[in-house]
N, C-alpha and C positions, 0 to 999 in steps of 0.2 A: 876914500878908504873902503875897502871892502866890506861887508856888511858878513855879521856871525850866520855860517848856515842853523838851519834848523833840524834838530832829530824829534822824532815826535817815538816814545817808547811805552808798551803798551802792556798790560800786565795781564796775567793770566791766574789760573784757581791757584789759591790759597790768598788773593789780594782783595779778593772781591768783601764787602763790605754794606749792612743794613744801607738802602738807600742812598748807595753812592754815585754821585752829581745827579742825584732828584732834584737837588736847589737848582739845575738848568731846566728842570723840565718846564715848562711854561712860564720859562724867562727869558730863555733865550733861543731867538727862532728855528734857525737852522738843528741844533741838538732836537732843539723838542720836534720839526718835521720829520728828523729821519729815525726819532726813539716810535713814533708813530707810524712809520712805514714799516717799520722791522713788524711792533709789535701787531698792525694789521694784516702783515703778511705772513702772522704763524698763527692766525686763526683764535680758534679756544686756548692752545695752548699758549698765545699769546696774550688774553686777559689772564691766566693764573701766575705767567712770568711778570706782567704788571702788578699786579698783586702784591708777589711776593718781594718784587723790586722799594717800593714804597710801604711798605709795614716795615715800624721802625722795630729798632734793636729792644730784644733779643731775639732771633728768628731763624731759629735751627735749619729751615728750610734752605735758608741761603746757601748752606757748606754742604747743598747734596750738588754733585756734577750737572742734575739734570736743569737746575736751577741757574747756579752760579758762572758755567760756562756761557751756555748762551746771553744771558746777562753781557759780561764782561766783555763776550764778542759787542755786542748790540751796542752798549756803552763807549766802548775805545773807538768802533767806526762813525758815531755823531760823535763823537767827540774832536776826531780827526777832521771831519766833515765840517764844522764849528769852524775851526780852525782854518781849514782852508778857503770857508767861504767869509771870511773877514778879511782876506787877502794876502796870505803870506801861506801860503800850504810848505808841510815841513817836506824839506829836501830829501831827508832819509828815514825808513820807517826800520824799526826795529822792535820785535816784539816778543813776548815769555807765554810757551806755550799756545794756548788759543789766543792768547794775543798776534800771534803770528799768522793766525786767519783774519784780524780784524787788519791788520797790513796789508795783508795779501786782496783781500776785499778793495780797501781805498787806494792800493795802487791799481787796481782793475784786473787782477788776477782773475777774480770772481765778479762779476756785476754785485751792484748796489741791490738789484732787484732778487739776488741769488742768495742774500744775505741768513733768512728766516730756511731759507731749504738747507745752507751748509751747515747751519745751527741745530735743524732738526737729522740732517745725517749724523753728525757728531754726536748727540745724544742715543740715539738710535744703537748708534756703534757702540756706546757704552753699555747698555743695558744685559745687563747679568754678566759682564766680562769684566777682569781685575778689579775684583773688589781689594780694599788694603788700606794703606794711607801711606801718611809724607811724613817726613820728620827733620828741619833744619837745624844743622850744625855750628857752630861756631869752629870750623879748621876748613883747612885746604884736605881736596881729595887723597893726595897720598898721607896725611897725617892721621888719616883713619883706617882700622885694624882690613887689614885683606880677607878675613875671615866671616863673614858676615852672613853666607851661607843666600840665600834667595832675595837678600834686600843687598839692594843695586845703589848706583849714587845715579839721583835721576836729574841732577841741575847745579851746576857749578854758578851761582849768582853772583859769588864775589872773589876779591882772592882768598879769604877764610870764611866765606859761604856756601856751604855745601847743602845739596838737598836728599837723603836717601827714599826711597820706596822699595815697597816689598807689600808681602800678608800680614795680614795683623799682627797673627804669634810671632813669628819671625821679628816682625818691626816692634814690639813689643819687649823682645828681648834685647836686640840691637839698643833700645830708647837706654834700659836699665844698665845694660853693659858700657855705654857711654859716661853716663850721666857718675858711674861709677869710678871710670878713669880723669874723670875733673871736666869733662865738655860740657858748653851748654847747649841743650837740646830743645828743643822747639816743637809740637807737634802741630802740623799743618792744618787749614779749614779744608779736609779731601776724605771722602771716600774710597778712593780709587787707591791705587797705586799706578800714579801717572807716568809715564817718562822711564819703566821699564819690562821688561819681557813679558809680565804680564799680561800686558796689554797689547800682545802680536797679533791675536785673535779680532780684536776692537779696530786695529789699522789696517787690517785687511780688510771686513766691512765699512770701514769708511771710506777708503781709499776708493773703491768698488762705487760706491756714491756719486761721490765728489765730481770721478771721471768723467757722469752722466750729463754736469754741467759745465765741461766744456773749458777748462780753464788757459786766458790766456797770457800775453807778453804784459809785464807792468809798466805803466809810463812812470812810477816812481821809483826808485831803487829802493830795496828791499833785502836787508842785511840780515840773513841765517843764523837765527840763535841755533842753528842746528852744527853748520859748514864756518861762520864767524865771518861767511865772504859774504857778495854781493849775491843775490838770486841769478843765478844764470835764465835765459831764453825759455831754454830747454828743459831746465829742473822747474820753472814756473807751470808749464805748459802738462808736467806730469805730477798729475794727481798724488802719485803714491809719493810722490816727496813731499805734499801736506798732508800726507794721513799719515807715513811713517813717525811723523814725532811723537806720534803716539806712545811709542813703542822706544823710543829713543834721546838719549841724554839731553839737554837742554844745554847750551853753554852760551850764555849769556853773558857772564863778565866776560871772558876772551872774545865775543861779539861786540860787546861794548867796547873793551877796549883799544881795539882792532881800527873802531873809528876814532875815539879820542887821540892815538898815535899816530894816524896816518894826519888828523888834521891838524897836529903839531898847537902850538902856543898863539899862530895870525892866519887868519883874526879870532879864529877859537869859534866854538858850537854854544847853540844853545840847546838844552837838554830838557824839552818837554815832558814831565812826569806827568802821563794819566792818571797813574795810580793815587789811593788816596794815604796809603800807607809809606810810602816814601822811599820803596826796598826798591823800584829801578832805580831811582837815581841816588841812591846813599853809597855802593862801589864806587862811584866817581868822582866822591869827595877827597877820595885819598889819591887820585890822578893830579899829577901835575900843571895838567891844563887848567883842571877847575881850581888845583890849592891855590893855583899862580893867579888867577882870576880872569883869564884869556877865555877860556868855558866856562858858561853861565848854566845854574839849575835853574829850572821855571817852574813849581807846577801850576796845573791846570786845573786843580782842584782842591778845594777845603781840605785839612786834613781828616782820618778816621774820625776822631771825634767830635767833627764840625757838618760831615759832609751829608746833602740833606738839606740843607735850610739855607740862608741869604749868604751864608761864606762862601760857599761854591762860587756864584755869581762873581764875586766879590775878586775871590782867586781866580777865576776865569777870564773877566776882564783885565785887570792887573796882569796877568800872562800877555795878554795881547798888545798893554801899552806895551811891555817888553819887547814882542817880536816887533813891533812898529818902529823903535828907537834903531 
């Protein structure tokens, strides 16, 4: 019988979390070699990201971009790394946001050695550009008002997952005018206003970066939270198509389920959760494949309020008896 592929799905800002899979850092080898290559290879500012990575909860510092992104990068790519060097590297990468750099990295888009420089472009490109925040919905895109004036929908995550961004005031009002009509709103761990026009300024100097290093063909496939397809040759090889996300929707659930459709009910996916919060893979509960049992969820990590100490382990291992069966 055919053996379930593997998606390995990787989370981006607003997931990032005190200390999250710290409980792999010097437990488990491969995570903790490549958390220590990243972090030796962005210098000073890779002891303040250790720092602030391992100081537990509460730690405002985490929900600043300059913090939280490269984290997230650095974490999803050992984490994927883990994973493949136990012997089953996942089939398909699919990622939210800068998680879409941490795929793009472990399918060879970007070298492993490139890791600490895309992360320091990325930040770089953010500084004093789109400032704002994020605000999750409970509805589908068009069940919210067309009138919202500079706040965009910046991430469609599930079928009644919506994500907006804007300016503060602006998104401050939208928060009120929702929360008014009976939605519930959510205000994200972001500074920024990610994933809209805001932020055209930021992916132009990133893009501009990025290009310097060179990026090429992935040996793994690499499914566009951007396009909901496969990465083509071509859109891998140009830069501006990983810095434009910047600036551009996220669509994530019609990426996600673009793959749970096409791989139908046999043998069915396994659905690797990086995240420790459980929002990659919570849309997929209400798909077919997984309600049917054909698609399995795994995470790979303790959940938020474990993650950190001997759970992570615990849930890391226990993923891999899974990919193993």
């Amino acid at each position: 019988m055919k053996s379930r592929r593997a998606v390995l799905l990787l989370p981006g800002q607003g997931s990032q979390r005190e200390r999250m899979a710290a409980g792999l850092y010097g437990r488990q080898p491969e995570f903790t070699a490549r958390m220590d290559e990243f972090l030796a290879a962005a210098g000073g500012t890779g002891t303040r990201l250790a720092e602030q990575w391992l100081r537990p909860a509460p730690n405002p510092e985490m929900d600043t971009a300059e913090v939280a992104q490269p984290l997230l990068l650095a974490v999803g790519h050992a984490l994927g790394r883990a994973v493949g060097a136990a012997g089953r590297p996942p089939h398909l990468l699919l990622g939210h946001s800068v998680g879409e750099l941490a795929a793009a990295c472990l399918a060879g888009v970007y070298r492993a050695a490139d890791l600490a420089a895309v992360a320091a472009a990325r930040s770089r490109a953010l500084h004093g550009s789109g400032l704002g925040g994020m605000l999750a919905v409970a509805a589908a895109p068009h069940d919210l008002p067309g009138d919202l004036g500079p706040v965009s929908v910046a991430a469609v995550n599930g079928p009644r997952q919506t994500v907006l961004s804007g300016p503060l005031a602006p998104l401050e009002t939208a928060h009120a005018r929702l929360r008014a009509s009976g939605r519930t709103v959510r205000a994200l761990r972001s500074g920024h206003a990610f994933h809209s026009p805001s932020m055209t300024e930021a992916a132009r100097r990133f893009g501009r970066e990025l290009a310097r290093l060179r990026p090429g063909v992935p040996h793994t496939t690499v499914i566009s939270s951007r396009t909901a397809e496969p990465v083509t040759p071509a859109q891998a090889r140009d830069a501006s198509f990983w810095a434009d996300q910047l600036a551009l929707p996220v669509r994530y659930w019609p990426a996600l389920k673009a793959i749970l459709d096409a791989e139908g009910t046999e043998p069915g996916l396994l659905l690797l959760d990086a995240g420790t919060d459980r929002t990659l893979s919570a849309p997929a509960r209400h798909h077919p494949a997984v309600r049917g049992g054909a698609s399995l969820i795994v995470p790979l990590l303790a959940p938020a309020r474990e993650t950190g100490g001997p759970a992570d382990l615990t849930a890391f291992e226990e993923a891999l008896t899974v990919l193993g069966g």
